[in-house]
Every structure is written in structure tokens, then in C-alpha cells.
One Martini backbone bead per residue (centre of mass of N, CA, C, O) as a GRO file, in nm:
protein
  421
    1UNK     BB    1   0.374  -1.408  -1.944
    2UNK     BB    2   0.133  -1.405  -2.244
    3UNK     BB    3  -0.056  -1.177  -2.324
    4UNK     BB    4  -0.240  -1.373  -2.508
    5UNK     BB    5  -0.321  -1.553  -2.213
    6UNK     BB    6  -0.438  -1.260  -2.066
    7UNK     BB    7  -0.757  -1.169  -2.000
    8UNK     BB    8  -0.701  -0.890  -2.009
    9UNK     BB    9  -0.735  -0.519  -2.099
   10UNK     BB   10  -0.678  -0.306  -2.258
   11UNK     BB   11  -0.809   0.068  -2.272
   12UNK     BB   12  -0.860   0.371  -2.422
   13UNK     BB   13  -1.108   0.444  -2.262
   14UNK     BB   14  -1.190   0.600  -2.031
   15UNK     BB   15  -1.399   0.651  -1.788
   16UNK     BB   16  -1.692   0.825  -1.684
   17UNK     BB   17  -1.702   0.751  -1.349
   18UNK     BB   18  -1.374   0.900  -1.335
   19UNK     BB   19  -1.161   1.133  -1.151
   20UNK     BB   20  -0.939   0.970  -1.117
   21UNK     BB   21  -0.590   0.815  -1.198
   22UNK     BB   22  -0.571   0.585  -1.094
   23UNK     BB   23  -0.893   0.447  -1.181
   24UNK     BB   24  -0.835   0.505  -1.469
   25UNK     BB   25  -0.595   0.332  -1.518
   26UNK     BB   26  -0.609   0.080  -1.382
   27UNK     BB   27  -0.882   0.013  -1.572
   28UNK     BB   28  -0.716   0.044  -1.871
   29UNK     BB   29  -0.480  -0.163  -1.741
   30UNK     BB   30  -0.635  -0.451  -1.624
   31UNK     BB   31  -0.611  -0.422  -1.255
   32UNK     BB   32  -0.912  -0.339  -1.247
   33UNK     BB   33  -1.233  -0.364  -1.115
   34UNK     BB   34  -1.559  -0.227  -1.123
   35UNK     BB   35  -1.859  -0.297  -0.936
   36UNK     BB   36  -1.850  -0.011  -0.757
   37UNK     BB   37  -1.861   0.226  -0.552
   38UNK     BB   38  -1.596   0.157  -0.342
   39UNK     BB   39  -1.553  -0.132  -0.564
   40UNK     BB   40  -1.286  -0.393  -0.602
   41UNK     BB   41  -1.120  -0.560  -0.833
   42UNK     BB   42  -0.869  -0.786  -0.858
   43UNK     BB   43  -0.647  -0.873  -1.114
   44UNK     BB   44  -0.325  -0.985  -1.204
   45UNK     BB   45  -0.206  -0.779  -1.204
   46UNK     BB   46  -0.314  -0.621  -0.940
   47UNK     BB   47  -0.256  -0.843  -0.744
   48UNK     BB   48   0.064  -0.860  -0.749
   49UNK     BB   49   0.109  -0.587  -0.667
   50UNK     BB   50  -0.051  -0.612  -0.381
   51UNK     BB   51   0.171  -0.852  -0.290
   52UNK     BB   52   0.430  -0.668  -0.292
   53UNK     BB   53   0.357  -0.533  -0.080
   54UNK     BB   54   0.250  -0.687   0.152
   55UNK     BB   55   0.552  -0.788   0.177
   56UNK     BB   56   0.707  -0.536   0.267
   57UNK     BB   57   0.540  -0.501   0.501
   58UNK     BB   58   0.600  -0.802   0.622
   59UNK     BB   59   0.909  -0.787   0.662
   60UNK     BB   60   0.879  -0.506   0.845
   61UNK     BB   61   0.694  -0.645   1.093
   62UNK     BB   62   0.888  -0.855   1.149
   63UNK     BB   63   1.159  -0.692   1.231
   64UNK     BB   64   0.993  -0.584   1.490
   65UNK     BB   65   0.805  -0.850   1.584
   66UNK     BB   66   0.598  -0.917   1.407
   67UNK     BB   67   0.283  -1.088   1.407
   68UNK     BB   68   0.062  -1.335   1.227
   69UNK     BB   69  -0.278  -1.286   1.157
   70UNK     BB   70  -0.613  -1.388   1.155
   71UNK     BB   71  -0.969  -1.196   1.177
   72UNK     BB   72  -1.240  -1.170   1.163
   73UNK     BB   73  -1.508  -0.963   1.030
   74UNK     BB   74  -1.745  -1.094   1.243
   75UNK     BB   75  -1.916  -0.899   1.481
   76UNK     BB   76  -1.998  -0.832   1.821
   77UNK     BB   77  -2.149  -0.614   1.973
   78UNK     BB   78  -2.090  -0.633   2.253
   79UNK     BB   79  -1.792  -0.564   2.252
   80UNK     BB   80  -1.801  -0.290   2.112
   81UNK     BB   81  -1.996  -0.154   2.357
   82UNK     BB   82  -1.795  -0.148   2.580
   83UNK     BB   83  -1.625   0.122   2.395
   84UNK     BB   84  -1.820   0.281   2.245
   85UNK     BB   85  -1.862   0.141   1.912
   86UNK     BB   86  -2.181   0.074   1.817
   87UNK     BB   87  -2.295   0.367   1.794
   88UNK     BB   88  -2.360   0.548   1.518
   89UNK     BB   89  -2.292   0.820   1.674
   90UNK     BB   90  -1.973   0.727   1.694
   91UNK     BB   91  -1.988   0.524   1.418
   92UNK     BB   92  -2.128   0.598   1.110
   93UNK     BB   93  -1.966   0.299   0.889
   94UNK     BB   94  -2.098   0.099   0.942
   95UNK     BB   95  -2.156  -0.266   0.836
   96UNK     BB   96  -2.466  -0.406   0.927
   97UNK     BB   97  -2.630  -0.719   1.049
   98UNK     BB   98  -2.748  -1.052   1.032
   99UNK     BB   99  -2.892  -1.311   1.128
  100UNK     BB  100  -3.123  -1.546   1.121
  101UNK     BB  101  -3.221  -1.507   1.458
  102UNK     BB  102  -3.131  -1.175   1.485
  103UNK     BB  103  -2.823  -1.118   1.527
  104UNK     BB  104  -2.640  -0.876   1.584
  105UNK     BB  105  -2.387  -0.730   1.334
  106UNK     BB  106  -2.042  -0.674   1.220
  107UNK     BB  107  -1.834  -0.512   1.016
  108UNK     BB  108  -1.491  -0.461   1.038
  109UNK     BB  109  -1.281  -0.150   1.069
  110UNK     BB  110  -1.137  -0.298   1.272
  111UNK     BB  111  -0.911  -0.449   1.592
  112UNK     BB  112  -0.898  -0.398   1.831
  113UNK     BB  113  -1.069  -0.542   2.024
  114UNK     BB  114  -1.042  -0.850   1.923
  115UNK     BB  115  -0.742  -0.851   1.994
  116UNK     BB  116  -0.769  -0.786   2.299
  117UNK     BB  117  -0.972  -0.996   2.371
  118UNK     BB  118  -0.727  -1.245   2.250
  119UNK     BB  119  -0.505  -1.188   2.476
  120UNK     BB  120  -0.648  -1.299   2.749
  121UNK     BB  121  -0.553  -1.579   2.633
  122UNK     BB  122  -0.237  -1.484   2.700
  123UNK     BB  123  -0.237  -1.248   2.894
  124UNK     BB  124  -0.061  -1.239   3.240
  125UNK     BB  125   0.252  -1.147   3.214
  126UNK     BB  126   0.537  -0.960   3.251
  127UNK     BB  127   0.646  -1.206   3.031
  128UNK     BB  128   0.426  -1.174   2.779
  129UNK     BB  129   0.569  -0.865   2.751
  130UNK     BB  130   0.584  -0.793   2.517
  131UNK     BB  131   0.405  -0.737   2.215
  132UNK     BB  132   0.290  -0.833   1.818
  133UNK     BB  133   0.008  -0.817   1.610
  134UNK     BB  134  -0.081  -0.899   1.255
  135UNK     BB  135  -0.290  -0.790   0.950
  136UNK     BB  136  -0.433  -0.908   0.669
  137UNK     BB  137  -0.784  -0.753   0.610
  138UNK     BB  138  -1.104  -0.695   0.560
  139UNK     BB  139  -1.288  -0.398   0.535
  140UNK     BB  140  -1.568  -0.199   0.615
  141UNK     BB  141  -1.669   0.119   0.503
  142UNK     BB  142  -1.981   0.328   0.517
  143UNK     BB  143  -1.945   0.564   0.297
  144UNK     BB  144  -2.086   0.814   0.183
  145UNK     BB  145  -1.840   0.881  -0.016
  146UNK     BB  146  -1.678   0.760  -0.283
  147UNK     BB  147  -1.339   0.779  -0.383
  148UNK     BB  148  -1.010   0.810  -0.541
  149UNK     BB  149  -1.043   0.543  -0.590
  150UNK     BB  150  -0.808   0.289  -0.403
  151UNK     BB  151  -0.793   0.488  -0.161
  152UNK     BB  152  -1.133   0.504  -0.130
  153UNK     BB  153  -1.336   0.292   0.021
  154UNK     BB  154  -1.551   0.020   0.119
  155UNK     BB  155  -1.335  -0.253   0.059
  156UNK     BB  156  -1.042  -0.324   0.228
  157UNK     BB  157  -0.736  -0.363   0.281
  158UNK     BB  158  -0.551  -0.421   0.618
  159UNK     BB  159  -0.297  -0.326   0.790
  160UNK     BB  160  -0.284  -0.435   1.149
  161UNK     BB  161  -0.062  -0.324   1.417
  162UNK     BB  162  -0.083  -0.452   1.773
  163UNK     BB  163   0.030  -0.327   2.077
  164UNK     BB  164   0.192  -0.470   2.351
  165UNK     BB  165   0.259  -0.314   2.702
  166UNK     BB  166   0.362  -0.237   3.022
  167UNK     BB  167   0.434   0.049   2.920
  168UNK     BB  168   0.508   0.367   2.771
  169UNK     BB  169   0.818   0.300   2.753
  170UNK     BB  170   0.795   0.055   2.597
  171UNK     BB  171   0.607   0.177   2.379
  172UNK     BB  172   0.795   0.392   2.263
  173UNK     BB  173   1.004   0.228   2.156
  174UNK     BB  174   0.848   0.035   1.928
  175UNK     BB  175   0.715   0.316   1.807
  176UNK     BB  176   0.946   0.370   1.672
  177UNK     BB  177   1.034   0.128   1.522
  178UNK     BB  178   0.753   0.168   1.342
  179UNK     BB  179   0.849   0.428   1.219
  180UNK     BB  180   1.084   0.323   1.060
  181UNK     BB  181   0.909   0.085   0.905
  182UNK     BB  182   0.787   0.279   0.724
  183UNK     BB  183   0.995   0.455   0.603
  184UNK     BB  184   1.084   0.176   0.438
  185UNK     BB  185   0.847   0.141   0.275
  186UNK     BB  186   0.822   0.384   0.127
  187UNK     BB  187   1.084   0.367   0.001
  188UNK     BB  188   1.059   0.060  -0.151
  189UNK     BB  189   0.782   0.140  -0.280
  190UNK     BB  190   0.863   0.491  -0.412
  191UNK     BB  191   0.753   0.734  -0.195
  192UNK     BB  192   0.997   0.852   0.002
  193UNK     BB  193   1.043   1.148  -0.140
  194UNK     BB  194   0.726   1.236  -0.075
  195UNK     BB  195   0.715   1.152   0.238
  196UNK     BB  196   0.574   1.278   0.569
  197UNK     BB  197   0.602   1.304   0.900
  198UNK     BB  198   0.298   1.357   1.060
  199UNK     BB  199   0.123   1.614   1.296
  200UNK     BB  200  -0.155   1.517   1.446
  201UNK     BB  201  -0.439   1.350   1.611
  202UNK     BB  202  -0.482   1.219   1.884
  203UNK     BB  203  -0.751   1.245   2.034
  204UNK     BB  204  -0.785   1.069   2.301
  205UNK     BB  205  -0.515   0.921   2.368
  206UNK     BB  206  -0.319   1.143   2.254
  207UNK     BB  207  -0.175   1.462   2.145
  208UNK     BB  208  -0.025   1.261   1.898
  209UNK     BB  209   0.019   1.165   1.607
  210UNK     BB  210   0.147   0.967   1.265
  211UNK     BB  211   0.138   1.039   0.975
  212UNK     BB  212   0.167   0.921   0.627
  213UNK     BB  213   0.243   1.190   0.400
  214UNK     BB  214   0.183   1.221   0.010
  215UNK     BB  215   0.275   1.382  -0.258
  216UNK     BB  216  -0.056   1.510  -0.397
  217UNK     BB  217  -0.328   1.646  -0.564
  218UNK     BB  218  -0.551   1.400  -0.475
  219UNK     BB  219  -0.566   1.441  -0.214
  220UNK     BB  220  -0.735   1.531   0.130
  221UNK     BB  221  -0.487   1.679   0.243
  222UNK     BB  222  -0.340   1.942   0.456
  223UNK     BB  223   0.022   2.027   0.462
  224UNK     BB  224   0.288   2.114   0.670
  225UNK     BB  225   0.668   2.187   0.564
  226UNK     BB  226   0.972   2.077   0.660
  227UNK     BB  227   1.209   2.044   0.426
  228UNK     BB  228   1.456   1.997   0.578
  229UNK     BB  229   1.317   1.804   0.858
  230UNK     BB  230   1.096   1.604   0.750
  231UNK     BB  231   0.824   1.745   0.895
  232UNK     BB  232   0.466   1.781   0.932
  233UNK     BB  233   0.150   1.952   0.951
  234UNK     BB  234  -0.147   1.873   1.017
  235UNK     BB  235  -0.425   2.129   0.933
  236UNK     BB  236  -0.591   2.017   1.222
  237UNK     BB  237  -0.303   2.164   1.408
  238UNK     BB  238  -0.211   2.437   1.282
  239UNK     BB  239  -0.087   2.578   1.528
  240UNK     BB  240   0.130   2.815   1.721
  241UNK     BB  241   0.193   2.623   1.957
  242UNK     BB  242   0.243   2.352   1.793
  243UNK     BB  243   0.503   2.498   1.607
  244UNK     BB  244   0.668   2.547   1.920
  245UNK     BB  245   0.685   2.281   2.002
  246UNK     BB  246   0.834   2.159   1.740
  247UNK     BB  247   1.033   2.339   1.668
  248UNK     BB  248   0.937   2.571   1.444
  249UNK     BB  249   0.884   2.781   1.145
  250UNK     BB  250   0.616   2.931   0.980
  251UNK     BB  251   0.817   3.024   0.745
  252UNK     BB  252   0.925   2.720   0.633
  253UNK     BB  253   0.605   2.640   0.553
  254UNK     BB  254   0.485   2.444   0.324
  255UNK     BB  255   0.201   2.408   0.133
  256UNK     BB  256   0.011   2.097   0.109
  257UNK     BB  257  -0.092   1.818  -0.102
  258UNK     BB  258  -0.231   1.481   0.043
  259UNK     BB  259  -0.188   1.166   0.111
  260UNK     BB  260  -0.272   0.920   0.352
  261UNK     BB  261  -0.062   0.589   0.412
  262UNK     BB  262   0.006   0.607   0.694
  263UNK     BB  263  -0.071   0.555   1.071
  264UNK     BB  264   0.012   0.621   1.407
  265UNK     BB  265  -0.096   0.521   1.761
  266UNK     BB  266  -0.157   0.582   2.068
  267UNK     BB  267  -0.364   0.403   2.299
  268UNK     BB  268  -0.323   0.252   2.574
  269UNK     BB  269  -0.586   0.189   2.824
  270UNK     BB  270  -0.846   0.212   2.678
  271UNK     BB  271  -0.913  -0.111   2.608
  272UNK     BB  272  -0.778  -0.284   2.851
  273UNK     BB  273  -1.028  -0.167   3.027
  274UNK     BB  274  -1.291  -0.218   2.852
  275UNK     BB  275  -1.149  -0.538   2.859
  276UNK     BB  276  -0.954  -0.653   3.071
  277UNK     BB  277  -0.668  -0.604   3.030
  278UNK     BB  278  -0.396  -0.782   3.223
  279UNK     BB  279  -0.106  -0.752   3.465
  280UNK     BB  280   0.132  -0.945   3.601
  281UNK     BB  281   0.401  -0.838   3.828
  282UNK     BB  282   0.664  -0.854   3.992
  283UNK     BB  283   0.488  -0.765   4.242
  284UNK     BB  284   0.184  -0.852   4.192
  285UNK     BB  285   0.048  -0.656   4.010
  286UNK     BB  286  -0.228  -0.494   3.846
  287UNK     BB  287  -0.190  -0.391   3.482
  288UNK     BB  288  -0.247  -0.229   3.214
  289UNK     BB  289  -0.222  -0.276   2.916
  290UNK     BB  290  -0.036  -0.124   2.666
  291UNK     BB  291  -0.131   0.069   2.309
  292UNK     BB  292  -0.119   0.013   1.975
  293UNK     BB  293  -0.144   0.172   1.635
  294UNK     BB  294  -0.063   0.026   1.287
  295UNK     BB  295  -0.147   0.159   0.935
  296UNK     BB  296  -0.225  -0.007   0.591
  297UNK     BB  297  -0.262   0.058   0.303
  298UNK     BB  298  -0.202  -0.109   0.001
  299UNK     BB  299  -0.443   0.013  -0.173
  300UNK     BB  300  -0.336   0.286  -0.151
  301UNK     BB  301  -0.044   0.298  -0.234
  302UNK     BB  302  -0.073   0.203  -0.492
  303UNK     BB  303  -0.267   0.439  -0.611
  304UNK     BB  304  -0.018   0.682  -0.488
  305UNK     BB  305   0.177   0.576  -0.689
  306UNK     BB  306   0.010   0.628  -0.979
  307UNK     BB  307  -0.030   0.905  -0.915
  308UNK     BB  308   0.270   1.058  -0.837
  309UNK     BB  309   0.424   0.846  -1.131
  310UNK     BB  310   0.257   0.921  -1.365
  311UNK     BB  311   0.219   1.011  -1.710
  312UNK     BB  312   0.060   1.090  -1.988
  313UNK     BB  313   0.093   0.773  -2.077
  314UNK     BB  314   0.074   0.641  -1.760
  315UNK     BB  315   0.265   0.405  -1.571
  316UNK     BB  316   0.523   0.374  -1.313
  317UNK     BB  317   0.656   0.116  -1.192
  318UNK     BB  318   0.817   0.027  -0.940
  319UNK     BB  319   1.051  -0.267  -0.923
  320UNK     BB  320   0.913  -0.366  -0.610
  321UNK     BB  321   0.608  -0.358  -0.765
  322UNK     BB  322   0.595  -0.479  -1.008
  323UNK     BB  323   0.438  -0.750  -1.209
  324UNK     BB  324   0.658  -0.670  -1.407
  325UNK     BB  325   1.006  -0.620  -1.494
  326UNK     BB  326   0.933  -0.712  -1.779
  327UNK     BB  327   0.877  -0.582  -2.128
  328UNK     BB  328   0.825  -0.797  -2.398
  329UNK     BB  329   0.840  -0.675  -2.792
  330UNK     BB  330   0.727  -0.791  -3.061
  331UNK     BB  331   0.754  -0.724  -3.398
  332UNK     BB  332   0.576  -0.881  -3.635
  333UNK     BB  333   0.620  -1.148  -3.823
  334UNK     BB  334   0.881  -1.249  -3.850
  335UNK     BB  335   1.013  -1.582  -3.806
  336UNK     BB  336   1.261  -1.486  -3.679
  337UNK     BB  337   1.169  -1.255  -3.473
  338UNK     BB  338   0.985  -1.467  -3.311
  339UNK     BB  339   1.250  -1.660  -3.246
  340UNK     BB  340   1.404  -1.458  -3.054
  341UNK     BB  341   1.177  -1.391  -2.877
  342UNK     BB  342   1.139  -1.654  -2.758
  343UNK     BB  343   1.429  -1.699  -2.675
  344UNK     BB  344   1.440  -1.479  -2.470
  345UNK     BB  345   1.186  -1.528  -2.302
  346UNK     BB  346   1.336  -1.821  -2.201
  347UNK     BB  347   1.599  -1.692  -2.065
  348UNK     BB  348   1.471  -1.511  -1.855
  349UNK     BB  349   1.326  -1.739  -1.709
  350UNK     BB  350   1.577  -1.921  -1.650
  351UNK     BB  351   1.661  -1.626  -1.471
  352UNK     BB  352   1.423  -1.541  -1.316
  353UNK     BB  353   1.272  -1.322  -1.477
  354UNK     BB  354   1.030  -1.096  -1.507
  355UNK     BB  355   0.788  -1.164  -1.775
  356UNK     BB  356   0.611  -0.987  -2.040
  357UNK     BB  357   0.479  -1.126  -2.331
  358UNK     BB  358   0.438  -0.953  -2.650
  359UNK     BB  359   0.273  -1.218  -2.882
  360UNK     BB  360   0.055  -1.049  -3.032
  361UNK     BB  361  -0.025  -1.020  -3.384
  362UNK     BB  362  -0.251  -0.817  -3.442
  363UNK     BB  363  -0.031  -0.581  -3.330
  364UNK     BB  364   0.079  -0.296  -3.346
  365UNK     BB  365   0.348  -0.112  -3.249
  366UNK     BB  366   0.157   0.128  -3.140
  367UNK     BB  367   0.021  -0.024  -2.958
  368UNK     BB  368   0.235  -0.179  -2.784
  369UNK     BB  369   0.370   0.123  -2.715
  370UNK     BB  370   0.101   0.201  -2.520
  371UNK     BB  371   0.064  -0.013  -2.351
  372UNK     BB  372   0.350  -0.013  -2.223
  373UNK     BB  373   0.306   0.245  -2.097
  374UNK     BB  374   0.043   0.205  -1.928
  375UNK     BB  375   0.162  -0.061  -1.774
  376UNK     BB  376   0.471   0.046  -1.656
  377UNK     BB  377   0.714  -0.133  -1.659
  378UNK     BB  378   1.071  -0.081  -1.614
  379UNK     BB  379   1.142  -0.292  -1.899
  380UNK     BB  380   1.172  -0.243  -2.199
  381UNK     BB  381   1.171  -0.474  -2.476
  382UNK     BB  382   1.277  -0.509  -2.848
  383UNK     BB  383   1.179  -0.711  -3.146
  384UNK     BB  384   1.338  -0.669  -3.438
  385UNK     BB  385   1.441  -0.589  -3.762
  386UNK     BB  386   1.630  -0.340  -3.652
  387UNK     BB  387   1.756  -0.510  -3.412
  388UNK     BB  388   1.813  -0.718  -3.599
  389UNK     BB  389   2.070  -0.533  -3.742
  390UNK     BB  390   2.171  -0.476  -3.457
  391UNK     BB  391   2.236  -0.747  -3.267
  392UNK     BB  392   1.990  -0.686  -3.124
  393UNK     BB  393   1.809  -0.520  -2.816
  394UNK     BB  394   1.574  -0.342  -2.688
  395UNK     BB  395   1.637  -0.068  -2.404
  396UNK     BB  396   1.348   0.048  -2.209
  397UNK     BB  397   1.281   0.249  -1.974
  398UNK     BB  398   1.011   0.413  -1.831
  399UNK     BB  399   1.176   0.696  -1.742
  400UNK     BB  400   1.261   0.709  -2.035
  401UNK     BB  401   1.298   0.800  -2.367
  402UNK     BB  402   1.507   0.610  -2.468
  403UNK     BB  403   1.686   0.335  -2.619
  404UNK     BB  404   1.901   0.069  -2.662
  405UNK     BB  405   2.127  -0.150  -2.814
  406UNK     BB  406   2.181  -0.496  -2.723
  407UNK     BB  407   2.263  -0.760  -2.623
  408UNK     BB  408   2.222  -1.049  -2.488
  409UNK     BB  409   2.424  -1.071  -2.289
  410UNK     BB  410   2.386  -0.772  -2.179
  411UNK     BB  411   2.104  -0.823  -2.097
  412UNK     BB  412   2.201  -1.000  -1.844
  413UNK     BB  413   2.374  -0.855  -1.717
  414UNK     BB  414   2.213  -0.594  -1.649
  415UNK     BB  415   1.981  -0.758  -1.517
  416UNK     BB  416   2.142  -0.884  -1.288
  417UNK     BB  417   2.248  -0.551  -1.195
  418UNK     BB  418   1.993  -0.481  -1.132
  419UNK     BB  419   1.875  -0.294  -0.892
  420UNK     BB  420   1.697  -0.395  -0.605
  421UNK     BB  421   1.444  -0.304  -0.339
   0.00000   0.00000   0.00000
């Protein structure tokens, strides 16, 4: 992509309506447009981003054996009814609305029902469970307040997969699976080394959920940690019980602020029983199919790399969900200058490497690297009339203060060898 054709443009100063540092940079850094509060346009490099993650997120519920569906957002009452979440008074955030006929209708906040339900055409024998399918999918909630930028919104993607199980104990294995495939994701995403398996609260479900819970100053959970043993108490369990149940030691636990970036629950039998899904077992007997339920918003993810990760020039993003794996940045008008930087951009390509090309003639050396700073690529290359007097190309990671110069080849060499994740 070269930068003078990406419609984007960043911006120097910050939002006047946002208080947080994600909201500020993706706007700032033209990733995101603010629509309404709590309400997000993705634009070309912002979309990049959160399709990489969902593909990672992606790769790893295929790998336990997550189908992948897509289903409506249009939701009829009578099901909500049943399950006795369709009244304001029992689930607060319902986006509802009507037909022309007066028929009245709501935008889904989650997929229990919908998926439960579309099951019972599926789900007979038990030879056809296990099972599970996810889905990326647009949800709606009616909050009160939005804030945090794309971390608490009103209208966002949700990965959401739901185990359909014989029993608990087939349950427990899958969920376990499920437990280890998140792990994999925060780490792939690069917030692995702050995120902390939390023991929350089960609600109706189950004794215990489990969040994963990353650490961020803007945050709106309090979290004790076990940072030996790599696993954390939302302050709404912590107590003494909870904490001898877990076998921890309260003198070890130190209090953080973080933010939830996905989530697992055991279901069990709630959703099975209030809408009849059931199997025949081997011996013929009718058992209510067991299930549960795991979330992953991707732009909070985005959102918490950006909060999490970020430092007072701009974005730092993980190489494996960058929009651009390298930014490169001639300077000057220099006819020579201007000639390399295009055999430069041309070679990248024909390597597939992904590259943002920073061929605006009218920005000067310091705003370009601003710009680049703000953006955040992991791999910022340089040519300049400097870089060519010492044959070669300036190369400088996003995290890093200096930056070297490099030949052409070693330069393809370098990217070539760079680890991906």
C-alpha cells in the first residue's frame, strides 16, 4: 500500500470526546472512525488489524475442533421468552425494535438460545456429540454508558463458541481444550506475558467462570494475582473461602487493575432443558444435552494491545497482527533517493512482505516520523541521501530507540529470518 493512496490520514491532535489512549491513538492514528459514542467504523488499516486477529482466533477454535457458522442478529421474542431473558428487568442492555406488522423483535446480545435451538435439527444421537461452532458475528448492547473506546462499545464483533457435551465430564475435557486455546491466542496476539487466567463467578451456571484478564491501568476490573502460579481472583470472589478453595495464600495475592478480554462459562443443562434439546443415549434413555459457552471480543483485544502496549510516541503493534509488517519511508526529493525507495518497495512485494510505503512528497523527514511512530508497524526502514552514502537502508524495530544500516540483501535476508507468530 502506498501511503499518498490510503485515504486515511492521522491526525495530530488528540479527540476532545475520548479519555482513553486507545480511542485517542486508533483515531489519531486513522484505524477507527467515531460514529456515535460507543459506535466504531473500522477503516483500511483498522480492519487489517482485527481481521488478523480474528483469523488467529480462527485457527485456534478450528484446532479443537470449533465449526464455524454465522447467524442471524434478528432475534424472535418467543425464544428469549422461554429462557426468561426477553424481560428488561432480567437482562437490562436488549437493543429491541419491530416489524412493519408491529411485530416486536430484538438485535442479539449473545447466541445461546439461537444456536440451542438450531441444534435440535442436528443434535439426536449421542454419536452426534460431542460438538461445537463458533461464529464471528455482530452483537448489540444497550449500555448505559459507553466508554473505553472499542474495549466497552455498543455495537461489536463477538467470537462466541458453544460446546454441545453427553455429560459434565465430557464437558470438563473440551472445556479444558478451550481453556488452553485462549491461552495460545493471548499469546500470539502479544498480550500473553500480561494476561492471567481469573477464577470469577459462575452465576447460575457453575461455582466458578473463568476470565482472562489483562493487565492495563484502564482496566475496570480489580484482580488478585497469584503471580507464581500465573492465575488471578476477581475482586467480586475474593474472599477467604475462595482463596483456601484455590489453594492460594492471601499474603502472595497482589491487587491489579485489568480488562476482561474473553471469557469462559460452563452452561450445562440451563439452556438444553428450556428449550428441549436432548439425545438418545446407548441405552435409549432421553438426556438433556450438556453445553457451554466462550468469548473473545476481537476489537477489545485490539483495543487492550494498544492500552497495554503503546508508549508516548503512539502504537506498538505485535508483528502478528500489524496491518503492515514493515513501514517504509523515503525522504526527500532526491531523484536517486525516490529510485531506491521504489526498487526497495518493489522487492518487498515480490517477497510478500507486507509493506506501507511512505511516498508522500510533501512531508517533511520529522512528520514522517511522527506518522510512523504514531503508527506503529514493527519495522520502520528508512531511505535517505544518509542511508545511500553508506550504501544501504536504515532499519529500526518499533521498540527499539536506534536503528542500523543494512545492505539490500541483508535486508531481505533479516526479513526473511524475522520470527512470525
Amino acid at each position: 500500500m502506498r501511503q499518498s493512496k490510503l485515504f486515511t490520514k492521522t491526525k495530530r491532535e488528540s479527540p476532545t470526546d475520548e479519555v482513553s489512549k486507545n480511542a485517542e491513538l486508533l483515531i489519531r492514528g486513522g484505524f477507527v472512525h467515531k460514529e456515535m459514542a460507543g459506535v466504531y467504523d473500522y477503516l483500511p488499516l483498522g480492519l487489517q488489524v482485527l481481521r488478523k486477529i480474528e483469523n488467529i482466533i480462527r485457527e485456534e477454535m478450528n484446532a479443537i475442533g470449533g465449526q464455524e457458522v454465522f447467524l442471524s442478529a434478528l432475534q424472535e421474542k418467543e425464544l428469549w421468552q422461554k429462557t426468561n431473558r426477553w424481560d428488561d428487568e432480567i437482562v437490562d442492555n436488549w437493543f429491541k425494535t419491530k416489524f412493519k406488522n408491529e411485530t416486536e423483535l430484538g438485535l442479539a446480545f449473545t447466541h445461546e438460545e439461537p444456536l440451542t435451538r438450531l441444534m435440535k435439527d442436528f443434535v439426536n444421537s449421542y454419536r452426534d456429540l460431542p460438538f461445537s461452532a463458533y461464529q464471528f458475528q455482530n452483537k448489540f448492547r444497550n449500555e448505559t454508558r459507553a466508554k473505553s473506546g472499542v474495549m466497552r462499545t455498543r455495537e461489536f464483533i463477538m467470537k462466541d463458541l458453544y460446546s454441545f457435551c453427553k455429560d459434565e465430564k465430557e464437558h470438563n475435557e473440551f472445556y479444558e481444550k478451550a481453556k488452553e486455546a485462549y491461552e495460545k491466542i493471548f499469546q500470539r496476539v502479544g498480550i500473553g506475558h500480561i494476561t492471567y487466567l481469573t477464577f470469577a463467578s459462575g452465576g447460575v451456571f457453575s461455582k466458578y467462570s473463568h476470565e482472562f484478564q489483562a493487565l492495563t491501568g484502564a482496566g475496570e476490573d480489580t484482580i488478585y494475582i497469584d503471580e507464581d502460579k500465573g492465575i488471578a481472583i476477581n475482586k467480586e470472589v475474593y474472599t477467604d473461602e475462595v482463596i483456601e478453595n484455590l489453594g492460594l495464600s492471601k499474603e502472595r495475592l497482589v491487587e491489579k487493575r485489568a480488562v476482561e478480554v474473553g471469557n469462559i462459562f460452563t452452561l450445562g443443562t440451563r439452556f438444553s432443558e428450556a428449550l428441549d434439546l436432548t439425545y438418545q443415549t446407548e441405552k435409549g434413555d432421553k438426556k438433556n444435552v450438556f453445553m457451554g459457552s466462550y468469548g473473545i471480543g476481537p476489537a477489545r483485544l485490539m483495543g487492550t494491545v494498544v492500552e497495554a502496549l503503546a508508549d508516548d510516541k503512539g502504537i506498538i503493534w505485535p508483528e502478528s497482527i500489524a496491518p503492515f509488517r514493515v513501514h517504509l519511508l523515503v525522504l526527500g526529493e532526491d531523484k536517486e533517493v525516490i529510485k531506491k525507495a521504489e526498487e526497495i518497495y518493489a522487492e518487498l512485494l515480490k517477497n510478500k512482505i507486507e509493506v506501507l510505503f511512505d511516498d508522500r512528497g510533501e512531508m517533511s523527514p520529522g512528520e514522517k516520523f511522527a506518522d510512523a511512530d504514531l503508527l506503529g508497524m514493527p519495522i520502520r526502514l528508512v531511505v535517505s541521501q544518509r542511508s545511500m552514502k553508506e550504501s544501504g537502508i536504515e532499519l529500526k524495530k518499533r521498540n527499539e530507540e536506534k536503528g542500523k544500516i543494512v545492505s539490500q540483501e541483508e535486508l531481505l535476508d533479516l526479513l526473511k529470518l524475522e520470527p512470525r507468530a
